[in-house]
mmCIF file as Biopython writes it, N, C-alpha, C and O atoms, coordinates in Angstrom:
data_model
#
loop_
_atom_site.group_PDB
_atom_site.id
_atom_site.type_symbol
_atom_site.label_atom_id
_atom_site.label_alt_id
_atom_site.label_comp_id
_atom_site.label_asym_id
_atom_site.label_entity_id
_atom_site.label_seq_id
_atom_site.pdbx_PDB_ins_code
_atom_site.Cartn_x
_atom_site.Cartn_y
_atom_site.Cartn_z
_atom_site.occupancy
_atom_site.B_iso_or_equiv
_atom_site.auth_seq_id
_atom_site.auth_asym_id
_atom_site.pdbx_PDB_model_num
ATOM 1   N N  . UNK A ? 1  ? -6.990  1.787   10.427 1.0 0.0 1  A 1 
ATOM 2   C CA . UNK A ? 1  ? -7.221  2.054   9.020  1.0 0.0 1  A 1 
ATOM 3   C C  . UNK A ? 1  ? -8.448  1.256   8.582  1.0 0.0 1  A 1 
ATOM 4   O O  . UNK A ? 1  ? -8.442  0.092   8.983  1.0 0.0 1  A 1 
ATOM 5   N N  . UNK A ? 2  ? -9.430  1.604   7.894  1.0 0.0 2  A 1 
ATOM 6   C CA . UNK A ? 2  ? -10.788 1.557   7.553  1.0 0.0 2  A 1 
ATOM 7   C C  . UNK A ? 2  ? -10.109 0.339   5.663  1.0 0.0 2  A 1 
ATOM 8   O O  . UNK A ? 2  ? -9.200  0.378   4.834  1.0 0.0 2  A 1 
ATOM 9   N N  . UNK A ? 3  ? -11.125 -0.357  5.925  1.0 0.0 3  A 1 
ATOM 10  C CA . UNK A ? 3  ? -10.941 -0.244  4.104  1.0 0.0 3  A 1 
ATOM 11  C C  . UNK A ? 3  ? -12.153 -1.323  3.482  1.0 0.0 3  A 1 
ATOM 12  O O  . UNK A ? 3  ? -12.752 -2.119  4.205  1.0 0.0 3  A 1 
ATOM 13  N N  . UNK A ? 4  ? -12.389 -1.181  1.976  1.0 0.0 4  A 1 
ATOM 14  C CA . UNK A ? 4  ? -14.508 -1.480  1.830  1.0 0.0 4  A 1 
ATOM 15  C C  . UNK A ? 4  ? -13.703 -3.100  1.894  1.0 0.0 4  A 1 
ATOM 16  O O  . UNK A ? 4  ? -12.600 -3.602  1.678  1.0 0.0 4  A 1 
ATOM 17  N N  . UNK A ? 5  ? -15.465 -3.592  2.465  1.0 0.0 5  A 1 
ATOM 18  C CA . UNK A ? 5  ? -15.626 -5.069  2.895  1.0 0.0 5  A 1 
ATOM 19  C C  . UNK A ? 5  ? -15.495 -5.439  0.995  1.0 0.0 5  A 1 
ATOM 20  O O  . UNK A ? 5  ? -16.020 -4.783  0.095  1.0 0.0 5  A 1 
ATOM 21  N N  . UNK A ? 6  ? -14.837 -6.382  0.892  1.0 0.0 6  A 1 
ATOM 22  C CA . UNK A ? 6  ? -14.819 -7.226  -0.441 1.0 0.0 6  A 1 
ATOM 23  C C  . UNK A ? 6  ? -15.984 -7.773  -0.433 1.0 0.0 6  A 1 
ATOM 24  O O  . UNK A ? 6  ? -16.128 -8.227  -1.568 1.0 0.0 6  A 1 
ATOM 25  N N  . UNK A ? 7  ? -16.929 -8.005  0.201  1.0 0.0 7  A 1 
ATOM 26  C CA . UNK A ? 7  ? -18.642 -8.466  -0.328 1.0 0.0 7  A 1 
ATOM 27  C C  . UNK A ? 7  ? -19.828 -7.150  -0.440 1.0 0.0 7  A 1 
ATOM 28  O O  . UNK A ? 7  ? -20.748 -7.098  -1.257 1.0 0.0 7  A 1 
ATOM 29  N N  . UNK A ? 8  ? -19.528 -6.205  0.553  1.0 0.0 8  A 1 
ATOM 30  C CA . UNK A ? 8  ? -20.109 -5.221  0.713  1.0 0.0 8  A 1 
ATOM 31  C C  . UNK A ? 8  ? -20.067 -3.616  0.028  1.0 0.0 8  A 1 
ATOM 32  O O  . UNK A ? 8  ? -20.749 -2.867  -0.671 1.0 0.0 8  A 1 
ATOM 33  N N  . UNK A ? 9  ? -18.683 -3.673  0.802  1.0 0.0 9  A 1 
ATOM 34  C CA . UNK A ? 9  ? -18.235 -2.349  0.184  1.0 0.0 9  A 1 
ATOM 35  C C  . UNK A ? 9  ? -18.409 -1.570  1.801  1.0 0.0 9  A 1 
ATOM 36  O O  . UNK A ? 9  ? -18.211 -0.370  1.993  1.0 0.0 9  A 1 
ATOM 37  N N  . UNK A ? 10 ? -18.656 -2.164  2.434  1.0 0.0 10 A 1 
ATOM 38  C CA . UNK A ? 10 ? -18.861 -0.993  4.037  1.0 0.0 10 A 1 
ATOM 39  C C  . UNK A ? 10 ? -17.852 -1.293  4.590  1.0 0.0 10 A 1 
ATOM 40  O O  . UNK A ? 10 ? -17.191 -2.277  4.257  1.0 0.0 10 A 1 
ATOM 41  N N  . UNK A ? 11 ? -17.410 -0.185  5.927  1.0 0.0 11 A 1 
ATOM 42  C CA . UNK A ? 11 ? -16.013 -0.122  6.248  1.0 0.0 11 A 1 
ATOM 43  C C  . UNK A ? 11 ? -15.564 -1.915  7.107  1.0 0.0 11 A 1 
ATOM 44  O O  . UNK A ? 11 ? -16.298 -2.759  7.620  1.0 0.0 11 A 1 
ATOM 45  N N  . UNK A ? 12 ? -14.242 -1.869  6.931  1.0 0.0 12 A 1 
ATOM 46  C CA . UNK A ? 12 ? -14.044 -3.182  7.380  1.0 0.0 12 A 1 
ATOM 47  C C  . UNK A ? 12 ? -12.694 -2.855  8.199  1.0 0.0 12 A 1 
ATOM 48  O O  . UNK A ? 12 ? -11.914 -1.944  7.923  1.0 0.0 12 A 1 
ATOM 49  N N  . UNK A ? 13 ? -12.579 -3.698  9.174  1.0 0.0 13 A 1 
ATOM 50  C CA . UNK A ? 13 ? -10.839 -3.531  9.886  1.0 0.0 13 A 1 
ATOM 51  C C  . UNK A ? 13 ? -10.242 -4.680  9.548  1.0 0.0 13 A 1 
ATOM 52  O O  . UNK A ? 13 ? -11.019 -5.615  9.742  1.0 0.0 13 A 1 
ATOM 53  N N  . UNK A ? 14 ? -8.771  -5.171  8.952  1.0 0.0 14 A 1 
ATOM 54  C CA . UNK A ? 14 ? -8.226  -6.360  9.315  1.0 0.0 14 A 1 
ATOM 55  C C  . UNK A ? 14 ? -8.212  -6.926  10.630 1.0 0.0 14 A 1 
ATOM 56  O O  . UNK A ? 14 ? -8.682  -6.033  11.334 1.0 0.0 14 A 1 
ATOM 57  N N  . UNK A ? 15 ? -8.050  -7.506  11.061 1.0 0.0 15 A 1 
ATOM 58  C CA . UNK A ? 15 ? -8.275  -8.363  12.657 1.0 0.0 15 A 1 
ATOM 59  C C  . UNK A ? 15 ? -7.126  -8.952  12.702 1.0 0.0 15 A 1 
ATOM 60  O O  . UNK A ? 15 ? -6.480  -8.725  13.725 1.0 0.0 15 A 1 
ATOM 61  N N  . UNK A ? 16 ? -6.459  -9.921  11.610 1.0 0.0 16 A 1 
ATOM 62  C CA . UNK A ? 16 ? -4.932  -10.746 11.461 1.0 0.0 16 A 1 
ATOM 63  C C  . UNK A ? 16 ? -4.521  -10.257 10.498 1.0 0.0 16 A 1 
ATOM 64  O O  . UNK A ? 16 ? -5.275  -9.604  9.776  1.0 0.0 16 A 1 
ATOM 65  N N  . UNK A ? 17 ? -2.901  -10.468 10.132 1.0 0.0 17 A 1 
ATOM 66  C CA . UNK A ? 17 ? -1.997  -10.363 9.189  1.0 0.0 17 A 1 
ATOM 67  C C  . UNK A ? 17 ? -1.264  -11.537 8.890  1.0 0.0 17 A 1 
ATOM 68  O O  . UNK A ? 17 ? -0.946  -12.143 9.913  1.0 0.0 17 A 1 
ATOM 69  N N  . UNK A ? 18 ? -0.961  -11.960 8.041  1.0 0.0 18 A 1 
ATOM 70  C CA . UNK A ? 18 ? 0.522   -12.832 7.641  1.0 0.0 18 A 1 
ATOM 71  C C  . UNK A ? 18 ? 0.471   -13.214 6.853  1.0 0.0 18 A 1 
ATOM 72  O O  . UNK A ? 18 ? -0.492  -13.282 6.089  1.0 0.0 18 A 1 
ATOM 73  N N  . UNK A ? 19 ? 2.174   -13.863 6.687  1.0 0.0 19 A 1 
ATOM 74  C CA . UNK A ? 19 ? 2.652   -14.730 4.869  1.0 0.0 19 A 1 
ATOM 75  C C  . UNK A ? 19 ? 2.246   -15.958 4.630  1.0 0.0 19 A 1 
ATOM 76  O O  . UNK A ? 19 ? 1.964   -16.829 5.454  1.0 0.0 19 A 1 
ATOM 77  N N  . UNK A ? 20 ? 2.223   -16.004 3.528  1.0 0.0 20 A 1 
ATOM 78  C CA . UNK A ? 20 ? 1.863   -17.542 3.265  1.0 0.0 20 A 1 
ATOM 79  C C  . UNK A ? 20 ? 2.706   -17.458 1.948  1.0 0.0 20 A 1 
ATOM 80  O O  . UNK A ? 20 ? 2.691   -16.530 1.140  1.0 0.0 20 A 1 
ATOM 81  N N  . UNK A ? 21 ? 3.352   -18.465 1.899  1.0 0.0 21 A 1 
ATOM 82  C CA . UNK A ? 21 ? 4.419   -18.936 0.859  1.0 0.0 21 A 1 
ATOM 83  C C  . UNK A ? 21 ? 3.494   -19.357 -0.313 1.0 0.0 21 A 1 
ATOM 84  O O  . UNK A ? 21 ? 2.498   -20.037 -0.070 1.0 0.0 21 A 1 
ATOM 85  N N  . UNK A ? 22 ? 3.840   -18.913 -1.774 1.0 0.0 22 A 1 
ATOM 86  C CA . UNK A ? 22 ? 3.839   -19.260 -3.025 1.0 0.0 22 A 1 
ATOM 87  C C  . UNK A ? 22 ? 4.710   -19.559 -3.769 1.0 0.0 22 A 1 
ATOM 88  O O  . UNK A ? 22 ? 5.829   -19.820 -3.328 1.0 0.0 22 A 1 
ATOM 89  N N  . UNK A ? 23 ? 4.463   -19.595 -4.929 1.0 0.0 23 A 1 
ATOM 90  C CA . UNK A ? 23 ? 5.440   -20.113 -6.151 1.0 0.0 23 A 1 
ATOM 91  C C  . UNK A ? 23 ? 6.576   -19.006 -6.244 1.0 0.0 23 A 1 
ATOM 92  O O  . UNK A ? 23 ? 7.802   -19.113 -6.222 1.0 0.0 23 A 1 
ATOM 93  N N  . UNK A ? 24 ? 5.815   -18.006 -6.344 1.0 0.0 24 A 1 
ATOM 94  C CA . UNK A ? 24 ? 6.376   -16.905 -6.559 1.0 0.0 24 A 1 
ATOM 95  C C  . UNK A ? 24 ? 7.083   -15.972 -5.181 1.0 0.0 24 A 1 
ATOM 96  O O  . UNK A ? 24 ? 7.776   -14.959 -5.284 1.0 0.0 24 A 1 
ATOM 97  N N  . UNK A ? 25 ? 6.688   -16.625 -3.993 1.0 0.0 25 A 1 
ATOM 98  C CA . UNK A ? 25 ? 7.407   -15.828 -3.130 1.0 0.0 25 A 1 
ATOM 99  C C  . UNK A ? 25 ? 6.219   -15.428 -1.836 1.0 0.0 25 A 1 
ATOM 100 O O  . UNK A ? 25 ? 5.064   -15.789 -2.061 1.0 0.0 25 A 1 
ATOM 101 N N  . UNK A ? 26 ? 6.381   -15.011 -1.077 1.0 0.0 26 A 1 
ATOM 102 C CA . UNK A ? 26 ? 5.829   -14.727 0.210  1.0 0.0 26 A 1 
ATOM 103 C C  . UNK A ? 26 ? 4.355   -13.848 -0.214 1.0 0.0 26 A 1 
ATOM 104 O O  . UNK A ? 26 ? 4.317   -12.931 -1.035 1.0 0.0 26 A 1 
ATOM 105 N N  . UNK A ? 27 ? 3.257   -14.349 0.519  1.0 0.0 27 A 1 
ATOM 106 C CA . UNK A ? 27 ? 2.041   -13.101 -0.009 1.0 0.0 27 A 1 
ATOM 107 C C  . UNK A ? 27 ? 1.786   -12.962 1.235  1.0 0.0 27 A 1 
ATOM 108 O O  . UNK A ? 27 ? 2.102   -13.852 2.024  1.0 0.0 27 A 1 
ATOM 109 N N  . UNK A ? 28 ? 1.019   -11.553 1.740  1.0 0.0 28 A 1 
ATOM 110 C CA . UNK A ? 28 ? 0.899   -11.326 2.485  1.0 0.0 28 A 1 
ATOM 111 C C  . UNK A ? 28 ? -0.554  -11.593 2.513  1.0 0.0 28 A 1 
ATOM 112 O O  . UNK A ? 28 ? -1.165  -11.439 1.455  1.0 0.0 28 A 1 
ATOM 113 N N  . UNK A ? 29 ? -1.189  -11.965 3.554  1.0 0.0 29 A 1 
ATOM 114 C CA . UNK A ? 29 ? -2.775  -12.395 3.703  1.0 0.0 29 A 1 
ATOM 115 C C  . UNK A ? 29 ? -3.472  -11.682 4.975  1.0 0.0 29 A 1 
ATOM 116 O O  . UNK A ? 29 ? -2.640  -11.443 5.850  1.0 0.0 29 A 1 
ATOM 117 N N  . UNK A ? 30 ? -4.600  -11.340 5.253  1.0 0.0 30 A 1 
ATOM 118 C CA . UNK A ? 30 ? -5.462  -10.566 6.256  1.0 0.0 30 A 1 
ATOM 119 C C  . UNK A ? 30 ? -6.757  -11.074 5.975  1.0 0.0 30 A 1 
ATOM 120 O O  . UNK A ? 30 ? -7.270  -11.465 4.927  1.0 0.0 30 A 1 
ATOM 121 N N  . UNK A ? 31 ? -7.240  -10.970 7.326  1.0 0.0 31 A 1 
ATOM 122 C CA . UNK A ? 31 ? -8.253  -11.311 7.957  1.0 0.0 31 A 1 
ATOM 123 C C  . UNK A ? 31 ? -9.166  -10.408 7.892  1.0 0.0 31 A 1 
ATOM 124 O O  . UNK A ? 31 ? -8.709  -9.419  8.466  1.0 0.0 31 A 1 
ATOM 125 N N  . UNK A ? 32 ? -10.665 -10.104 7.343  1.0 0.0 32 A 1 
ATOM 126 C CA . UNK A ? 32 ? -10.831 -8.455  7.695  1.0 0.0 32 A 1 
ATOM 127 C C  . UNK A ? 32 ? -12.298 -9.222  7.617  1.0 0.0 32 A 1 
ATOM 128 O O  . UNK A ? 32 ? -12.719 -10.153 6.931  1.0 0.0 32 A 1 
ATOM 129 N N  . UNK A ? 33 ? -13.142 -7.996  9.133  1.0 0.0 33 A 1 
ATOM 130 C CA . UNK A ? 33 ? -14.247 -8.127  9.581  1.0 0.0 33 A 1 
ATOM 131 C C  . UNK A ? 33 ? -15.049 -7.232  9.196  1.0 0.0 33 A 1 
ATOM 132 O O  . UNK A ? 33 ? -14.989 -6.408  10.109 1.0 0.0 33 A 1 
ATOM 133 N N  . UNK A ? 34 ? -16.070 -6.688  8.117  1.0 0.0 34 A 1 
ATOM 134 C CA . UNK A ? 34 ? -16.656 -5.640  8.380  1.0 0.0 34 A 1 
ATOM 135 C C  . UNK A ? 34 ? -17.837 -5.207  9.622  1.0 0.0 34 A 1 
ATOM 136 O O  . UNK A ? 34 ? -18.060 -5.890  10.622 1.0 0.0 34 A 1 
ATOM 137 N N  . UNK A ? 35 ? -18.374 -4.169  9.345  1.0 0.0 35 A 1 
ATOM 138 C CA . UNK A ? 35 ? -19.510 -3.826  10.547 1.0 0.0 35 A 1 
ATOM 139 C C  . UNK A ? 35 ? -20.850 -4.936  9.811  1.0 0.0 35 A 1 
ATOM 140 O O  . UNK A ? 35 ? -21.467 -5.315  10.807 1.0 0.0 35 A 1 
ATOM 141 N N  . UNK A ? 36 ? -21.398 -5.462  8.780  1.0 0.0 36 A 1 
ATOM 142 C CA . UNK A ? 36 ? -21.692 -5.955  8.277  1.0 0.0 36 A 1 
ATOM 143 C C  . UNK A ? 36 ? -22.222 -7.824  8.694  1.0 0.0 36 A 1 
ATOM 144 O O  . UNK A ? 36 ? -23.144 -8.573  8.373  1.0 0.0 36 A 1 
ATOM 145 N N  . UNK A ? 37 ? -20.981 -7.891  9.577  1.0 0.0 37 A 1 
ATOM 146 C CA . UNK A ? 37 ? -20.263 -8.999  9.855  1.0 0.0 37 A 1 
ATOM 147 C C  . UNK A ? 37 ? -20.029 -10.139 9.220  1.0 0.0 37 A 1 
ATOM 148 O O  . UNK A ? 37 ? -20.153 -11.315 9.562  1.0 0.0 37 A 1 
ATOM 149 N N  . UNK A ? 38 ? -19.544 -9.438  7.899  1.0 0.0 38 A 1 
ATOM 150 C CA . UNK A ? 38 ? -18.709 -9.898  6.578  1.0 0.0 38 A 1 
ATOM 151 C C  . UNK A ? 38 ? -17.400 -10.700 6.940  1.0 0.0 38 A 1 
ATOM 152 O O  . UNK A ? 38 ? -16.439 -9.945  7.086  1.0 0.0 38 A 1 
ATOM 153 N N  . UNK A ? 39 ? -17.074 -12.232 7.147  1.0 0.0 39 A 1 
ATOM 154 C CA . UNK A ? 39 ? -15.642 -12.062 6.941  1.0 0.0 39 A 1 
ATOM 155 C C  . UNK A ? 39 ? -14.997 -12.345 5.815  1.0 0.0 39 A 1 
ATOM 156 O O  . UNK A ? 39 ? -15.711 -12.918 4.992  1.0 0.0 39 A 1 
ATOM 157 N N  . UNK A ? 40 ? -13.616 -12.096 5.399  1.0 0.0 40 A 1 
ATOM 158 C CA . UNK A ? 40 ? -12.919 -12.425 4.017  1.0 0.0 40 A 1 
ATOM 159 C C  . UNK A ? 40 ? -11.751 -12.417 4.574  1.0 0.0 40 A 1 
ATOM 160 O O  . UNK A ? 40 ? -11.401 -11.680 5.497  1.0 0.0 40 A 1 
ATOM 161 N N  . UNK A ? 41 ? -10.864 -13.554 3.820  1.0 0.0 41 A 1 
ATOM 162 C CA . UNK A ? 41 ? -9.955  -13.753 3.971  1.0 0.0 41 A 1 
ATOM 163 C C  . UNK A ? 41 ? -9.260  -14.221 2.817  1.0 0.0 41 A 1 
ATOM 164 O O  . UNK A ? 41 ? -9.659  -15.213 2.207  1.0 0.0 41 A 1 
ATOM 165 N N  . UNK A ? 42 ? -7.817  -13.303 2.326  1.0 0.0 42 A 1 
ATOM 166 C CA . UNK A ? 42 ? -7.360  -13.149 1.279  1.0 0.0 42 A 1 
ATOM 167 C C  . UNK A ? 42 ? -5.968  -11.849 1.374  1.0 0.0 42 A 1 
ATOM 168 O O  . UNK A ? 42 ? -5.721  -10.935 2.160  1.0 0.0 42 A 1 
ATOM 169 N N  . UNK A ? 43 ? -5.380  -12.325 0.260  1.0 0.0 43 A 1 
ATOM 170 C CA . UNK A ? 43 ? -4.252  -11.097 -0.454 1.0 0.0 43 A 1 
ATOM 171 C C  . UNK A ? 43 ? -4.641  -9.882  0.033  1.0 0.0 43 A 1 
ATOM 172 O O  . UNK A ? 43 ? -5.814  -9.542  -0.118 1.0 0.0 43 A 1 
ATOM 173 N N  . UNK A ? 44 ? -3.749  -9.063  0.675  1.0 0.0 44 A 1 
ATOM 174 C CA . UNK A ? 44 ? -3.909  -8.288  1.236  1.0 0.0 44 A 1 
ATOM 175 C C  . UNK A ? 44 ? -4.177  -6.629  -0.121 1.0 0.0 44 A 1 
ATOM 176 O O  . UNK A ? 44 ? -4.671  -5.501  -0.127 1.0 0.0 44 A 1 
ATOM 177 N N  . UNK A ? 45 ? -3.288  -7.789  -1.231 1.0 0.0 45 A 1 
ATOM 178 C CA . UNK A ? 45 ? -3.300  -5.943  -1.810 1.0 0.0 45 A 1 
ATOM 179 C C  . UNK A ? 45 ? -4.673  -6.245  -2.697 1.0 0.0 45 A 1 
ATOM 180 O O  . UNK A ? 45 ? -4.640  -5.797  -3.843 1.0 0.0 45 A 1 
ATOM 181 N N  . UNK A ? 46 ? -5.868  -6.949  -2.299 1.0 0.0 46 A 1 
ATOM 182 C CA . UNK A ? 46 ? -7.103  -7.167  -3.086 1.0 0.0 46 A 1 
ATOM 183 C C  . UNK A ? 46 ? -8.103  -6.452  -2.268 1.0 0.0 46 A 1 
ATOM 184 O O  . UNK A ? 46 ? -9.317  -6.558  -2.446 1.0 0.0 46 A 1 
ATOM 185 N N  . UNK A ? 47 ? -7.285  -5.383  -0.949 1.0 0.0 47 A 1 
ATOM 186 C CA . UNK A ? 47 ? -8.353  -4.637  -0.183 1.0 0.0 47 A 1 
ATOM 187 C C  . UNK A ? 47 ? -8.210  -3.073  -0.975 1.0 0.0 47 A 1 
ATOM 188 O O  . UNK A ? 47 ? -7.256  -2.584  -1.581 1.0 0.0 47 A 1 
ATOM 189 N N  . UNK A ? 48 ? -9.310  -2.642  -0.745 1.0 0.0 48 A 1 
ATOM 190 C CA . UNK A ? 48 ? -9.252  -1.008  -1.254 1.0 0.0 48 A 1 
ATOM 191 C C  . UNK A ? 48 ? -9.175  -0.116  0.290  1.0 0.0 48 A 1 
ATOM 192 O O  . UNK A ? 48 ? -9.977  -0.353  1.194  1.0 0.0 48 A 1 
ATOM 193 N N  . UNK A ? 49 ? -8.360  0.661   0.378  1.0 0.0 49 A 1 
ATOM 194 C CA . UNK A ? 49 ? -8.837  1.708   1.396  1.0 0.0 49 A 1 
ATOM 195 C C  . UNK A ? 49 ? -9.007  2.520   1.479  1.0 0.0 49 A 1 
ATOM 196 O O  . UNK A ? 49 ? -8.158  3.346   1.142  1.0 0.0 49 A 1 
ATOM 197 N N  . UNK A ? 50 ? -10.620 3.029   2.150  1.0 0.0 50 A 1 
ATOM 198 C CA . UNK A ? 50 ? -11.315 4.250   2.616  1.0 0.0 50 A 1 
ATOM 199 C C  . UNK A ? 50 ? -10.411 5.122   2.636  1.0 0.0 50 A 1 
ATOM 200 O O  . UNK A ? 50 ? -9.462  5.210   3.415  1.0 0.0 50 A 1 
ATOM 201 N N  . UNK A ? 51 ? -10.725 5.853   1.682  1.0 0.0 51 A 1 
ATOM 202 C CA . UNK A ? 51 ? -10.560 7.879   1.833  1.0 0.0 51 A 1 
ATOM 203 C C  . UNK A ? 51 ? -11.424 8.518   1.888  1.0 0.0 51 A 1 
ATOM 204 O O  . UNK A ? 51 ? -12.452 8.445   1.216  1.0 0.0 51 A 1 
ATOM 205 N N  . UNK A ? 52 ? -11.052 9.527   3.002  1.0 0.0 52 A 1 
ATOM 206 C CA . UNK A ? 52 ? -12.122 10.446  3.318  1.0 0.0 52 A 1 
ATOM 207 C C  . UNK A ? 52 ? -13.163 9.936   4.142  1.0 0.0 52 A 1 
ATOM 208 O O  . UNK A ? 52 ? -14.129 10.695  4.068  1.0 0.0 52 A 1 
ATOM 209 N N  . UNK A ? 53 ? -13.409 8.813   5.020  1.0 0.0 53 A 1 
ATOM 210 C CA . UNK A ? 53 ? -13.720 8.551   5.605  1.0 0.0 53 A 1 
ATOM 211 C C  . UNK A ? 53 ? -13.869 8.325   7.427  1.0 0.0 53 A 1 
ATOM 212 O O  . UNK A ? 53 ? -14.780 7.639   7.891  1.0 0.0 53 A 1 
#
């Protein structure tokens, strides 16, 4: 699954997954590399993903 680089906007893959405990409860976090060779690392639901791509 493709989805835009959070600095770029060009396609990116996650590389890792996992939780990290908060106040509020478990967040899920990813690793994501674009072609760019952008990395970001953050909340997973702060990625958008490619449609139609």
């Amino acid at each position: 699954m493709l989805f835009d680089c959070p600095e770029c906007g060009l396609p990116a893959t996650v590389t890792t997954r996992g939780q990290l405990r908060s106040t509020s409860g478990a967040v899920e976090h990813v690793d994501v590399h674009c072609v760019a060779d952008h990395r970001f690392v953050g909340p997973a639901e702060t990625l958008r993903v490619q449609l139609g791509r």
